[in-house]
N, C-alpha and C positions, 0 to 999 in steps of 0.2 A: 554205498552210503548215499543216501539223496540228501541233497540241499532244500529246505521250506525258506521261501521269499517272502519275509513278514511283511513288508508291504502287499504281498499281493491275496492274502489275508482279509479280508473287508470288518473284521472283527478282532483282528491280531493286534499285540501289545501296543504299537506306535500308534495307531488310531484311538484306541483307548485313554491313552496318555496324552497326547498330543491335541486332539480335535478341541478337547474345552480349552486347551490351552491356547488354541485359534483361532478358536470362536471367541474366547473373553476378548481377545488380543482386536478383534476385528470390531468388537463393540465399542470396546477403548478408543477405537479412529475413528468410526463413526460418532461417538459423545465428541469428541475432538472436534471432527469436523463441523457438526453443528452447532458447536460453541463458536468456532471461528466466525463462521457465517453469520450468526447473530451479533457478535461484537462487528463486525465489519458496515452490518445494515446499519446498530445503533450509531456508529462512528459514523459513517455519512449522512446520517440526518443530525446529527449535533455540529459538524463541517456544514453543513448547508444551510443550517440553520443561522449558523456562527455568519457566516458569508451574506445571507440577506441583510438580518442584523448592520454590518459593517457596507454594505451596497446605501441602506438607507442612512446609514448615518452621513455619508461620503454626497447623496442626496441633498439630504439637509445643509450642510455643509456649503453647499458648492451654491445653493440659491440663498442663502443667509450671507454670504461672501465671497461674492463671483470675483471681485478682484484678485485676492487674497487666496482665491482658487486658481485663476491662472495665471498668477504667479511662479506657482507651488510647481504648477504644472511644467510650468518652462522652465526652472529650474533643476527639475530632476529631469527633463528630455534633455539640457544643454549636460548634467553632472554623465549623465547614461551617454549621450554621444561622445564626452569627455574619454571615459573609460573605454569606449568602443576604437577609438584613435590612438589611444594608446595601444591596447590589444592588438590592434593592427601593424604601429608601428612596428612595435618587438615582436610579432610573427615575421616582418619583413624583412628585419633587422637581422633574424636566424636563421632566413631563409640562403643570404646571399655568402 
């Protein structure tokens, strides 16, 4: 009695059945991935876009109202150093 290796077949049932099933399957990741890759490009030039927009306005801003600008400013570096002394402390506090 001999044993036939449908794999090793280059025409046999599993290749028949299987290859478009591969093939489509491989087309599928491929549409995928170039969809990714286009949403990704679009989303960074609307982020970049968005970020100019918001650079200039912060521009405007800041020479329409330099007090008023660094105010603001020292304010959220004293609120940020605040938190950061805190952070510290209760790391220190859990250390010992």
């Amino acid at each position: 009695m001999s044993y036939t290796n449908p794999l090793s077949n280059a025409n046999g049932p599993l290749e028949s059945d299987v290859m478009p099933v591969l093939n489509h399957a491989a087309q599928q990741a491929d549409g995928l991935l170039q969809r990714g890759a286009d949403a990704l490009r679009e989303n960074r030039t609307f982020l970049q876009e968005g970020a100019e927009r918001t650079q200039a306005q912060v521009n405007t801003y800041v020479r329409e109202e330099p007090l008023k600008s660094l105010l603001m400013a020292a304010a959220a570096g004293a609120v940020l150093m605040g938190v950061v002394g805190l952070m510290l402390r209760g790391r220190s506090h859990h250390s010992h």
